[in-house]
C-alpha positions as a printed NumPy array, in Angstrom:
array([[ 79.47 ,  48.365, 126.602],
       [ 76.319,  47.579, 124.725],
       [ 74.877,  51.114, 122.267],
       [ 72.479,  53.064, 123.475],
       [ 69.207,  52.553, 121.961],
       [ 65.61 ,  54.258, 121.873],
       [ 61.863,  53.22 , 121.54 ],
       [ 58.606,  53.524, 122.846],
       [ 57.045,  50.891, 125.198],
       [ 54.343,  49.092, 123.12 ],
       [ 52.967,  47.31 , 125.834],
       [ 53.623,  46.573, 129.179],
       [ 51.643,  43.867, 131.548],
       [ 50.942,  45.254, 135.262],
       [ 50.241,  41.761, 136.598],
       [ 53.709,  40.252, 135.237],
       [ 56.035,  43.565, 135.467],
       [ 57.674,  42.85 , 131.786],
       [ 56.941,  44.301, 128.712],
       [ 57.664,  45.212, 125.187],
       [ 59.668,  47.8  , 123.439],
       [ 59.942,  49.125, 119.815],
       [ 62.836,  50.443, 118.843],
       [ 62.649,  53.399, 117.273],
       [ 65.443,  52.479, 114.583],
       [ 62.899,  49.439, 113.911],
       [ 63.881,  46.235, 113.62 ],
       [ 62.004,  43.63 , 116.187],
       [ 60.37 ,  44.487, 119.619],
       [ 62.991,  44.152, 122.536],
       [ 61.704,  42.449, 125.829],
       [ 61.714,  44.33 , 129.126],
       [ 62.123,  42.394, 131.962],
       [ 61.044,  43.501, 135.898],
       [ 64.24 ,  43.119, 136.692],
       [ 65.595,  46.114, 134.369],
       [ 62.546,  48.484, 135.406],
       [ 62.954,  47.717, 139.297],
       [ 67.028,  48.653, 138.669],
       [ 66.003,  51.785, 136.663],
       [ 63.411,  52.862, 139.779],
       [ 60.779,  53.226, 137.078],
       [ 57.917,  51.372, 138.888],
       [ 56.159,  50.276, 135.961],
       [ 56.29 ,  51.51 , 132.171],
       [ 53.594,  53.432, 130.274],
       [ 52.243,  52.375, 126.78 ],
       [ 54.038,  55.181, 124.681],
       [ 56.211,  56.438, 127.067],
       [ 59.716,  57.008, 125.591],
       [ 62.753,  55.2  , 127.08 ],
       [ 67.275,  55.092, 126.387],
       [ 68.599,  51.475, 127.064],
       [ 70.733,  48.716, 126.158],
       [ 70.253,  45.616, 124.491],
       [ 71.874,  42.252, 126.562],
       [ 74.254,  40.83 , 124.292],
       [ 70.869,  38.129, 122.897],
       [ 69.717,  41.066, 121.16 ],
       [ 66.664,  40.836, 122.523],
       [ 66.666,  42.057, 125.691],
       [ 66.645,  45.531, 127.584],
       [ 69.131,  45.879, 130.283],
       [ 70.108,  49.603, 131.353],
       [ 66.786,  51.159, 131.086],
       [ 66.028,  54.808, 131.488],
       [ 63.215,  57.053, 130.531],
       [ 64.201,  60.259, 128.325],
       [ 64.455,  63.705, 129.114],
       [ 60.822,  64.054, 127.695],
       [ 59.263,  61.678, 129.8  ],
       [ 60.795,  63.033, 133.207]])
């Protein structure tokens, strides 16, 4: 099983369903894909909003997304 990580949505595209994460240990923005937000039954992400997940094994990639407590 891949860590659990957290971050905040930088962006997120409407039009394509993907967008971007930042983790909030840093490093590089991870990739969300509409795939991983239509599994999670989030509908669409929200620039700030905070969000749990997994990185794919690329390292790049969220798979297992969730939004936090906070954002509920």
């Amino acid at each position: 099983m891949n860590p659990i990580v957290f971050g905040t949505v930088r962006c997120f595209d409407t039009k394509t369903g993907s967008g971007w994460i930042s983790p909030n240990s840093g490093g590089p923005d991870i990739s969300v894909r509409p795939a991983a937000i239509s599994h999670a039954n989030l509908g669409q992400l929200s620039k700030g909003q905070t969000l749990g997940f997994s990185v794919h094994k690329d390292n790049r990639t969220a798979v297992d997304l969730w939004a936090t407590w906070s954002n509920r």
